[in-house]
MIGUTI-890584 format. One record per residue (C-alpha): x, z, y. Coordinates in pm, whole numbers, padded with zeros to 5 digits, always signed. Each point is the difference from the previous one (the first is absolute). Layout:
XZY
...
***
This chain:
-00524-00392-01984
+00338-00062+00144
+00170-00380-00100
+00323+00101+00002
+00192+00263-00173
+00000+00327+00144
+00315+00189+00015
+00085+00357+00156
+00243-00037+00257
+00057+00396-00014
+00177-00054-00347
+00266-00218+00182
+00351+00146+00075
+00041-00234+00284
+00015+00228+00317
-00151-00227+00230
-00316-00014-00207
-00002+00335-00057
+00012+00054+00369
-00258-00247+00084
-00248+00203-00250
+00085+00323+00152
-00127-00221+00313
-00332-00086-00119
-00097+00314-00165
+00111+00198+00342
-00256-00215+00167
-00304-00074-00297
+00053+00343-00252
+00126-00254-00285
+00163-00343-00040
-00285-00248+00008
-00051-00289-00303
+00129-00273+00184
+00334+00135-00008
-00021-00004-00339
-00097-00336+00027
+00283-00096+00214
+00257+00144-00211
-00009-00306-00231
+00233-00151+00290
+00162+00307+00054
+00293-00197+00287
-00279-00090+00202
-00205+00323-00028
+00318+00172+00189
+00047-00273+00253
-00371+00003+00090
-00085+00303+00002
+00368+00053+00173
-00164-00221+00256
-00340+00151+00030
+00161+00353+00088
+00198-00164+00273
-00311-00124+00165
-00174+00318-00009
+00316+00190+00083
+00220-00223+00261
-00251-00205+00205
-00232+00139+00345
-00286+00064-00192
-00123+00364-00085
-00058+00031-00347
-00397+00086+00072
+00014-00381+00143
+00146-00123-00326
-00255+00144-00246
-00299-00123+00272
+00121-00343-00050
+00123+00051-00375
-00438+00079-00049
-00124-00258+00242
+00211-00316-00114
-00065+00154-00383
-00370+00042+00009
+00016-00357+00161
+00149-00162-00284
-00249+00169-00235
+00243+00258-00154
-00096+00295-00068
+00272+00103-00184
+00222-00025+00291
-00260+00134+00256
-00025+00282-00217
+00383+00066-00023
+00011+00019+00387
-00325+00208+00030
+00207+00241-00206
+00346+00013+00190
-00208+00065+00345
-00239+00260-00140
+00245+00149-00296
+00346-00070+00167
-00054+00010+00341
-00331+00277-00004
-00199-00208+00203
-00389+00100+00000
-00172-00164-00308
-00308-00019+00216
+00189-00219+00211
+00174-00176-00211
-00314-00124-00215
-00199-00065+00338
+00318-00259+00095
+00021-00125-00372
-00426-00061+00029
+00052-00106+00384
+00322-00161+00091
+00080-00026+00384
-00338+00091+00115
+00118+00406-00059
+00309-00043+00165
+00027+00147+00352
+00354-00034+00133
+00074-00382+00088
+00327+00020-00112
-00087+00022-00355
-00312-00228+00033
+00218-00305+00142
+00217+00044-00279
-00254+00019-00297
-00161-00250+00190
+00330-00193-00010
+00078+00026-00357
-00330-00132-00097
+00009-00307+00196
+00372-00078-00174
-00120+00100-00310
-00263-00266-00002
+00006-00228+00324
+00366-00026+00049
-00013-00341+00080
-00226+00095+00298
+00236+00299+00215
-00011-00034+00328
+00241+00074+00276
-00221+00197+00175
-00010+00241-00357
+00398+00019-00025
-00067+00096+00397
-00212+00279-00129
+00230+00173-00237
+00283+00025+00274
-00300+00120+00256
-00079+00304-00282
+00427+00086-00012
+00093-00225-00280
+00320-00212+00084
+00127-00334-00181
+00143+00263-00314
-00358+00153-00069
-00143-00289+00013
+00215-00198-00243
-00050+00369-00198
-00392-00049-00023
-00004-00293-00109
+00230-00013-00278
-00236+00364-00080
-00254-00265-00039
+00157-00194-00227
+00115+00291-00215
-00320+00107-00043
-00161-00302-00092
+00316-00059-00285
-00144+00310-00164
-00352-00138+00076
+00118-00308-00209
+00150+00222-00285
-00270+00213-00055
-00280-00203-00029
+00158-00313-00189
+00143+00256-00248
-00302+00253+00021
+00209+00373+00049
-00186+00209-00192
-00164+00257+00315
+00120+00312-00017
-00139+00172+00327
-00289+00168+00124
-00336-00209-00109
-00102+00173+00374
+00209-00284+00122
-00140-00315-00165
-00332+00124+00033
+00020+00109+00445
+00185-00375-00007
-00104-00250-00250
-00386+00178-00106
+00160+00057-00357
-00267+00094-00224
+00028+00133-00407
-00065-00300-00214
-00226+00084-00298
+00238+00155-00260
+00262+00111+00229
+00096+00359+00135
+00106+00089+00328
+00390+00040+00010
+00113+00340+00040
+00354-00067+00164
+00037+00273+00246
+00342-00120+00136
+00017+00008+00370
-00218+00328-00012
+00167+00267+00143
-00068+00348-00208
***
């Protein structure tokens, strides 16, 4: 159960919020708990999610790249609420395969075929935990697959986007409100004695 309060941003007036949720459910079928979550600071929920739609909208990467590094760098930090979220904007939003997006969710890298995307996911995981450790010879390798000095600066702040969320969802434990398909391809989420499987169907498309 969720720490915080949680408050529907789609009851707000404010048109950038109502915009942003117009966003999300475009993209997932619905607007996800941790909104709700982040509308107890409803001045930064704008400006950050302001910011997250100008890294998926303004930088050099494709939004396929986003939501392959949005899974790996989530499923890396143990989150599968996150992961989960991202599973659903490539499969719901963008109609990506399912098949394929479970067998990268189960697989990372190793089902990835073009090396453009691969160096980046690659990338993104070695900021998102090594970051002390990047070598020249890695920043070489992003400008080698067409990235230049502004995708680069672009991925990594993606990284550390995604791992703020990371950070929110587990310390305040969202409530999971997506497919159980998700936590279970990812995480090996079993049913608990005494619990029933969820039946969210958002991100299912009719």
């Amino acid at each position: 159960m969720a720490r915080v309060e949680l408050i529907d941003p789609r009851s707000s007036e404010d048109p950038e919020i109502r915009e942003i949720c117009d966003w999300v459910t475009e993209m997932e079928g619905d607007v996800p708990n941790h909104f709700l979550i982040e509308m107890n600071f409803p001045e930064f929920f704008k400006a950050k999610l302001g910011a997250t739609k100008v890294l998926w909208q303004m930088g050099e990467l494709s939004l396929p790249e986003i939501q392959h590094v949005g899974i790996a760098v989530s499923k890396a930090n143990s989150c599968s609420y996150c992961t989960a979220a991202f599973c659903t904007i490539m499969n719901y939003g963008m109609e990506t395969d399912e098949d394929y997006t479970k067998s990268f969710l189960e697989n990372g890298v190793e089902v990835i075929l073009d090396d453009r995307l691969k160096t980046i996911v690659n990338f993104a995981l070695r900021v998102n935990k090594e970051m002390h450790d990047i070598t020249d010879g890695e920043i070489a390798g992003l400008r080698e697959v067409g990235l230049t000095d502004r995708g680069i600066v672009q991925l990594v702040n993606l990284v550390s986007d995604f791992a703020s969320y990371n950070r929110l969802n587990l310390a305040l434990q969202t409530d999971y409100d997506y497919r159980d398909m998700w936590r279970q391809v990812g995480f090996d989420w079993t049913l608990k004695e005494g619990d029933k499987e969820g039946d969210n169907t958002r991100g299912v498309r009719p």
